[in-house]
N, C-alpha and C positions, 0 to 999 in steps of 0.2 A: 696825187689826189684826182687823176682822172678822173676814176670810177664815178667821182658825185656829179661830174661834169656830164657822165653818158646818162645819169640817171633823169638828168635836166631836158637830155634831147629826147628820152627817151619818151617821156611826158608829153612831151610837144606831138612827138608821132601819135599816139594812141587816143589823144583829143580827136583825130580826124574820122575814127569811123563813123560811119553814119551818116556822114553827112547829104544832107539835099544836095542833089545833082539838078542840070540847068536843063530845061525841056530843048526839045528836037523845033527845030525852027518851025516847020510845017505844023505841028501838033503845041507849039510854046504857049497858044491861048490858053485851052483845054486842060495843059498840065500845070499852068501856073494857076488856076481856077482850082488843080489835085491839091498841088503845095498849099494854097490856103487854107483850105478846107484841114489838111494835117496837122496845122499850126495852130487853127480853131479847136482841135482835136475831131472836129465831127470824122467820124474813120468811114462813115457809111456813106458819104457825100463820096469822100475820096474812091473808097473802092468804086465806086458806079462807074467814076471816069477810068479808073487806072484798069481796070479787070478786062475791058471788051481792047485797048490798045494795045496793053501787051502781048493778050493773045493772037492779034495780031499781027507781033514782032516787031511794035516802033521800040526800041534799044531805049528813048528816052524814059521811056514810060516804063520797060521793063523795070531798069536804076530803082526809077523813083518807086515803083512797086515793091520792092525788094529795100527801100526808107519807111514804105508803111508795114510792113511785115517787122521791121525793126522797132519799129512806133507801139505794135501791137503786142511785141513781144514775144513774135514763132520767127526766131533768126535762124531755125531750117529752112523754112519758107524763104523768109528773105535772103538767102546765100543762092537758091534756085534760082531766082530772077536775076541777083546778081551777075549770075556767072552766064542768062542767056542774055544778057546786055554784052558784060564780059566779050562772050565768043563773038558778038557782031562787031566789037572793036569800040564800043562806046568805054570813052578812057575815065568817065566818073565808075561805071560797075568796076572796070578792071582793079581802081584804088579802092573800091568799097570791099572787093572782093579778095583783092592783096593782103588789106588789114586787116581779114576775117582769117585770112591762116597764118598771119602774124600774131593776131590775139588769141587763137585758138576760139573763138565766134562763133558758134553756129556752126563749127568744120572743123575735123581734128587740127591740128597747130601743124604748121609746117612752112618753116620758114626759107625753104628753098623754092617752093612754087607762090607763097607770097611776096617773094624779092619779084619773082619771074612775072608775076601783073600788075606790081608796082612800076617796074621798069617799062613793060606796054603803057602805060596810062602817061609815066613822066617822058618818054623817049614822044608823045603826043600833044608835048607842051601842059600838063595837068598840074599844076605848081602844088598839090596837097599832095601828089602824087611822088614829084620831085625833094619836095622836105620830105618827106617817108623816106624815099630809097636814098638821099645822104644820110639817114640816120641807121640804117642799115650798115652802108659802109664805116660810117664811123664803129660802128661796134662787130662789126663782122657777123652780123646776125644773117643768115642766109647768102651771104656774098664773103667774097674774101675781103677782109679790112681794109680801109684805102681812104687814110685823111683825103689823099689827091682826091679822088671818085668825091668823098662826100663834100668836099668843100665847092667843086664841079656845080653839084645837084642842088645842093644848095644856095649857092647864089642864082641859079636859075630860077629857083622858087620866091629868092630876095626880091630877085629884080624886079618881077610878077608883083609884087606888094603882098607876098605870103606876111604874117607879122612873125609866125613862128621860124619862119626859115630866117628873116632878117634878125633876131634874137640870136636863130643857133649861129650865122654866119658874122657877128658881133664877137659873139664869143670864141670863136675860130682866130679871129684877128689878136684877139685880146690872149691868146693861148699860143699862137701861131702855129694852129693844126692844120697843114695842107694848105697854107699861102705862109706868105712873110708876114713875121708879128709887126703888125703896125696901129698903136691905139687910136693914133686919129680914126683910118678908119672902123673901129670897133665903134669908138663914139659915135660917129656915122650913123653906123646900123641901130646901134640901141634906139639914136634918138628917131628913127626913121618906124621902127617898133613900136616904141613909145608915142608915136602920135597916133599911132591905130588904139592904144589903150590896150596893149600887152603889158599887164603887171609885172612878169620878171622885169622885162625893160627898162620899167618906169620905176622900177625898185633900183636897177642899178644905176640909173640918170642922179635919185636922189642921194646915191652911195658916193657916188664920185663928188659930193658936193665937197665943200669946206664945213665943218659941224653948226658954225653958228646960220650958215644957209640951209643947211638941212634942219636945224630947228625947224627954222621959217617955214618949211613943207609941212611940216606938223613930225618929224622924225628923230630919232635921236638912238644913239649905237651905245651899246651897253655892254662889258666884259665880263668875263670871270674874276669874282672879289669885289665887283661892283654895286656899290648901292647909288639910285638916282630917284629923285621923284621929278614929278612931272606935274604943274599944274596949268588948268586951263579956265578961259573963261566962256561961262557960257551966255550966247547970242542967239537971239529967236532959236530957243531950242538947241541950237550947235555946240559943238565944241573946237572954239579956236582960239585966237592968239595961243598957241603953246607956250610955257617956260618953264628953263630947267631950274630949279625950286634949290638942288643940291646936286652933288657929283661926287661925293664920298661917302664912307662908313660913318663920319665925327662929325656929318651935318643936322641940323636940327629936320624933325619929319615935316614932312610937304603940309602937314594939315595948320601949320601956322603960317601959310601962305595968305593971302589974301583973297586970291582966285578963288572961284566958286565949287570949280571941281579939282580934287587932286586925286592921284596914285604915287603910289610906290613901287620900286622895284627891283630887283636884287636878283644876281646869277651867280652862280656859284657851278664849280665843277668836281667832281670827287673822282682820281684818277683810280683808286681800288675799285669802285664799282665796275667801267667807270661810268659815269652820267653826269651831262649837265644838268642842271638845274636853274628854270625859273622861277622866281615869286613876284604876282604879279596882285599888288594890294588897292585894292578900288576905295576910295572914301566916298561917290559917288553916289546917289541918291537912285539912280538907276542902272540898268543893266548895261556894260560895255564890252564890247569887241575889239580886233585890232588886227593890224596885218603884221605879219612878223618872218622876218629872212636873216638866215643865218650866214656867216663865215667862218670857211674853214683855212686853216693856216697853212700859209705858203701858195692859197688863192686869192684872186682878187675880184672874184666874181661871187653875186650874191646870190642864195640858193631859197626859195620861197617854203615853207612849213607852213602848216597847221594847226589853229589855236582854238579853245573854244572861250566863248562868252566869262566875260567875270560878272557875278551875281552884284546886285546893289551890296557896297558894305562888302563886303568878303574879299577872301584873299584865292587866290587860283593860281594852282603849281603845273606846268611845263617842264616836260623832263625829254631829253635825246640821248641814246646809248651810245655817245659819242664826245670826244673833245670837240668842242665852239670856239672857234677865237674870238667869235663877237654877235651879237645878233642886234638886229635894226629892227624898232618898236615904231609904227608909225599909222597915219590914220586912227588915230581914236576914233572910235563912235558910238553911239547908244545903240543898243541890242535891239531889235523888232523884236516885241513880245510875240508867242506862237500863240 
């Protein structure tokens, strides 16, 4: 079950393009006065400052020019400044620039010369840089494959306080890909991820509980053939104390709970299709959301999906073209009306 394992890091890499790069000591006033101005959206504020520096080749400024071209949405443009950051050795373009011919960005795909400025930026101490080129090696994507190599770059980027690298280098431990499996420290990592507020993480902190502490988080693990309701009570508007109302087919429905708010829920798998299936029944008076991570069998790491909102009243189905061993239901919330 590797494969869903790479498909996790692979996540983790592609979060990084784009990202705002840190100004040039000399010029750090002026470009962080750019960066705000980007973040305000005002683009015309920014171009004033960022236009007359780069043409004068400060590398910082190039970067971050080559963030507002990405901002504007001409990643031709922004792949140009890139790459004359890139060539003066500034290691934020070189990683901006790596992941533009790893995603194919603004520049055909090529993930041989995207490994090749990945490696400049990380071999520079660039820790987005460094989580990039272990996840390279882990999947042999422009390099040749080398758990050793990726679990290397990877904890380089741990150590740094990356949360994505401590995530991938968690699960390294927990897999024993390119070091010795050792869960303590897997636990370690996650929980060192988990205080930055990386969701995988803090999803598998609460997997590892015991069920009746994972309640307590507001979370609860659901199977194939399984029917459970869920009710909650509601506090200034929230939704908390959780409780499991039921845990089989032959129990009575959640809605002769007492709690204020209840759901329903039921997973089912059909191996002919195949697809899992969920059914996810709101009695709630408004609109809810929820985070939801699946497990696949003969793993013991949790892999984060996609849901959308369940309408007031209504029932909303979840479906994966795959066997589920289990998936984790957790965070209830009310929906933001659009």
């Amino acid at each position: 079950m590797r494969t869903t394992v790479l498909i996790v890091l692979l996540l983790a890499l592609s979060a990084t393009f784009g990202s705002a790069g840190s100004a040039a000591d000399d010029n750090s006033g002026v470009l962080e006065q750019a960066r705000t101005a980007m973040t305000g959206n005002d683009l015309a504020a920014a171009r004033k400052i960022l236009d007359p520096l780069s043409a004068k080749g400060d590398a910082a400024a190039q970067n971050l020019y080559g963030d507002f071209w990405t901002l504007s949405g001409d990643l031709s443009t922004a792949i140009s400044w890139y790459r004359k950051a890139a060539e003066q050795g500034n290691a934020k373009g070189q990683n901006n620039l790596g992941m533009a011919y790893i995603l194919g960005k603004g520049v055909s795909a090529d993930a041989v010369a995207g490994a090749s400025w990945l490696r400049k930026a990380a071999e520079q101490g660039h820790m987005k840089a460094q989580n990039n080129l272990s996840v390279l090696y882990a999947t042999g994507r422009g390099v040749t494959k080398s758990d050793t190599e990726s679990a290397n770059w990877c904890r380089k980027a741990a150590e740094q306080g990356d949360p994505a690298a401590q995530y991938n280098l968690a699960i390294k431990y927990q897999l024993g890909s390119g070091v010795e499996k050792d869960e303590g420290e897997a636990l370690t990592w996650f929980q060192k991820a988990a205080e930055q507020r990386f969701p995988a993480a803090q999803d598998q902190l609460v997997f590892l509980l015991p069920p009746a502490r994972r309640l307590e988080q507001g979370a609860i693990m659901i199977k194939p053939g399984e029917n459970v309701s869920l009710a909650y009570d509601l506090t200034d508007g929230q939704l908390t104390r959780p409780q499991l109302v039921k845990a089989n087919a032959n129990a009575p429905s959640s809605t002769d709970s007492q709690k204020s708010e209840t759901f329903d829920l039921s997973m089912t798998f059909d191996p002919k299709a195949p697809m899992t299936l969920l059914q996810f029944k709101s009695h709630s008076s408004r609109d809810v959301i929820y985070d939801c991570s699946f497990k696949i069998a003969g793993e013991s790491i949790l892999h984060r999906t996609s849901v959308v909102p369940v309408g007031a009243g209504m029932v909303s189905y979840e479906s994966w073209p795959y066997p589920i061993e289990g998936l984790m239901i957790s965070n209830l919330r009310f929906a933001r009306r659009q």
